[in-house]
N, C-alpha and C positions, 0 to 999 in steps of 0.2 A: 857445430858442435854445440842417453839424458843426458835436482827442480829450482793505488796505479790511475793514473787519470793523468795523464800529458796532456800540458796545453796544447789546443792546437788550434787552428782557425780554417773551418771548410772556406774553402773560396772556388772550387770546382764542382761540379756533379757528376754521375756517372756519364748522362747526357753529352753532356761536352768535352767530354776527353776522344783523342783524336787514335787511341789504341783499344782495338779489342782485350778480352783478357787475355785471350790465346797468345797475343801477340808481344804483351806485354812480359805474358812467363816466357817467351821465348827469348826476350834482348836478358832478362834477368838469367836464363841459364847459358847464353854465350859470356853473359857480363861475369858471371863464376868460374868460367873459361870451357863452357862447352859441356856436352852431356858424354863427350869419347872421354874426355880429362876428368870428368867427375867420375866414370863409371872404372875408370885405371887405379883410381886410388883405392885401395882395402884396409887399409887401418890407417890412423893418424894418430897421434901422442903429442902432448905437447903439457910444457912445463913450465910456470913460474910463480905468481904470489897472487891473492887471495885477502881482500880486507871487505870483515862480514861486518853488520850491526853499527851499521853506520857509521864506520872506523873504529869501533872498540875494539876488534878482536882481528888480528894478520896472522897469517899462514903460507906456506909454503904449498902449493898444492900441482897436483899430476893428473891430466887425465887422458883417457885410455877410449877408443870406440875403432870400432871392428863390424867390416861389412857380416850379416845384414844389419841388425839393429843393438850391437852389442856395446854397450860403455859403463866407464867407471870411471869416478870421481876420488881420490886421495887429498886430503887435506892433513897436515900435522899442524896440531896449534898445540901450544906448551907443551914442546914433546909426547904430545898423546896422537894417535892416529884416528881420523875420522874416514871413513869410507862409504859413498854411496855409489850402489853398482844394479846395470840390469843384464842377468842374463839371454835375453830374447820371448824368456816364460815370467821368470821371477824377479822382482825387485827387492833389495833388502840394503842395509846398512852396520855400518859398527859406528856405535856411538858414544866414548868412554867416557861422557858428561851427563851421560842416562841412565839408568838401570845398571847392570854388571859390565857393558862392554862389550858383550859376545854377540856375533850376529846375529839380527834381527831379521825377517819375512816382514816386508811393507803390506802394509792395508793395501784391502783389494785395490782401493779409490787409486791410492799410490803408484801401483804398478800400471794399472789404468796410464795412469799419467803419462808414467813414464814409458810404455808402450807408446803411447799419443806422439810423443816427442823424439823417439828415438828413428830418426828421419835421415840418419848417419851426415855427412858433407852437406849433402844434397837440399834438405828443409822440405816442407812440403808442398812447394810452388812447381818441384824439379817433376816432368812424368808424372803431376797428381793423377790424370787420369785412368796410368796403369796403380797407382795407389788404390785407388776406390775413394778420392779424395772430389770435391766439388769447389769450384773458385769462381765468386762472383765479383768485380769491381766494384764499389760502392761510393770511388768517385775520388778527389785528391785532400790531402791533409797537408797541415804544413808542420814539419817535424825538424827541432831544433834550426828553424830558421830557411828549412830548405822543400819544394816543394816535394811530394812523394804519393804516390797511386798507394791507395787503400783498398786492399785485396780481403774479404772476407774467405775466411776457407773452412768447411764441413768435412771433417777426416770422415773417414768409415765409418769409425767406431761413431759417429755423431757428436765430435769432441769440437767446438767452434771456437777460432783462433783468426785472428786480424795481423795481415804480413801488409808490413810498410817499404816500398820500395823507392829509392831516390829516382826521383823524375827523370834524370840525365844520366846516372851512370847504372840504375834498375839494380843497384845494391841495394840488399834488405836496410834497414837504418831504426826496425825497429818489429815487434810481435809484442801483440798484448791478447789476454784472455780470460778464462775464468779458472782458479786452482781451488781445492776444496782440503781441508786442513780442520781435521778435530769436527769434522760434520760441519764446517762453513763455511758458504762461496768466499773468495778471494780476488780482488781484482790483480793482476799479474804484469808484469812488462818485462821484457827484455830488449837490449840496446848493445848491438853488437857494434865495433865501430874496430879503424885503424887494420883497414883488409891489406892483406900480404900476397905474392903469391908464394905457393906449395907445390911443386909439380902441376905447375899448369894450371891449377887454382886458385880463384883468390877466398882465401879466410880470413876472419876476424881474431886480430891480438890481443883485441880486450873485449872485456864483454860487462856489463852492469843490467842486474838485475832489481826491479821494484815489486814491491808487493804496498798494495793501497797508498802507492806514491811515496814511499817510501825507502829510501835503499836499500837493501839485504846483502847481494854479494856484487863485489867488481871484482876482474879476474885480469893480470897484465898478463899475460903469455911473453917468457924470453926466447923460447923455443918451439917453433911447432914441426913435426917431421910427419914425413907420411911412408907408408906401404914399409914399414920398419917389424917381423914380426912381433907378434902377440900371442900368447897363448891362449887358447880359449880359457883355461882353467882360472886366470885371471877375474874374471865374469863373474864366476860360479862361488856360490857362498860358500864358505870353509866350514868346517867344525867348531873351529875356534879362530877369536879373536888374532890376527897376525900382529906379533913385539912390533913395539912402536923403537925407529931407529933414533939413538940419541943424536 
């Protein structure tokens, strides 16, 4: 579960690593619990807090994603509601610290994006091939202390994103790439960590995200549920801004 420079230290090559790539997305999607258990799950939700801006600012936040590529993000910080959400076409947001408040249509770049991302449970290692997705190894890194295959991957769309898998149990441990904001590349990371299982799954209960090594969001999940309905309607931009619950 849709939006930098980690130390690390090469000590492998692609050369010498002792797994193909095929073989290696293959122990990663048993290590998620299988492609029958990922493919059972159709929506997940999952709920808890949210500390943006390097600790300055906590929230409460919800979020929502629905097979095939549909999610939303809910955050309330000082009683205002912040929402960023993708339909499966369009991306947009409510922002009540910006402009008037009322939903917004993301830049093209934006939806871009979050098309790019929106890889539901699964991420993009899972069946890249029926994706239209290309995965080349490029050899091991060592990521917070622990060995991990470094996966380069070319979505479709030509969007290129680096998946970090732990050597031994081929959980992701990390994704880094390029985001584009205001017309400028961006270096990006994410750092999922603290995997659970969910009907058969294992997911990540916290997630931290960097931009130019920097922190922006960490997210604790107290709750994550799965195949619970959703409406599509959810997804889809409103007319108007929805009251923010006191």
């Amino acid at each position: 579960m849709g939006f930098l420079i980690a130390f690390s230290i090469p000590f492998a090559s692609a050369q010498n690593t002792d797994l193909t790539v095929d073989q290696i997305v293959q122990k990663h999607t048993d290590a998620l619990g299988g492609l029958d258990h990922l493919r059972a799950i159709q929506t997940v939700k999952a709920k808890g807090s949210a500390v943006l801006m390097g600790g300055q600012v906590e929230a409460r936040v919800t979020m929502e994603a629905k097979r095939p590529v549909l999610n939303r993000m809910e955050m309330v910080i000082q009683d205002q509601k912040f929402i960023q959400a993708f339909d499966g076409n369009v991306s947009w947001s409510v922002n009540p610290f910006t402009g008037d408040g009322e939903p917004q249509k993301a830049s093209e770049e934006d939806t871009k994006a979050a098309r790019d991302d929106a890889d539901f449970v699964d991420g993009a290692l899972v069946d890249y091939k029926a994706k239209g997705n290309q995965v080349e190894l490029t050899g091991k890194e060592d990521v917070d202390g622990a060995a991990a295959y470094k996966l380069k991957v070319t979505k479709k769309s030509g969007t290129v994103e680096y998946d970090y898998l732990d050597a031994k149990t081929f959980l992701p441990v990390k994704s880094s790439g390029k985001r584009k904001e205001l017309g400028r590349d961006f270096d990006f990371e994410s750092f999922p960590r603290d995997f659970r299982e969910v009907n058969g799954v294992m997911m990540p209960f916290q997630l931290e995200q960097r931009a130019e090594g920097k922190p922006v969001l960490q997210l604790s999940f107290d709750e994550v549920v799965a195949n619970t309905p959703i409406d599509d309607s959810d997804f889809h931009m409103p007319d108007k801004a929805p009251a923010s619950k006191p």
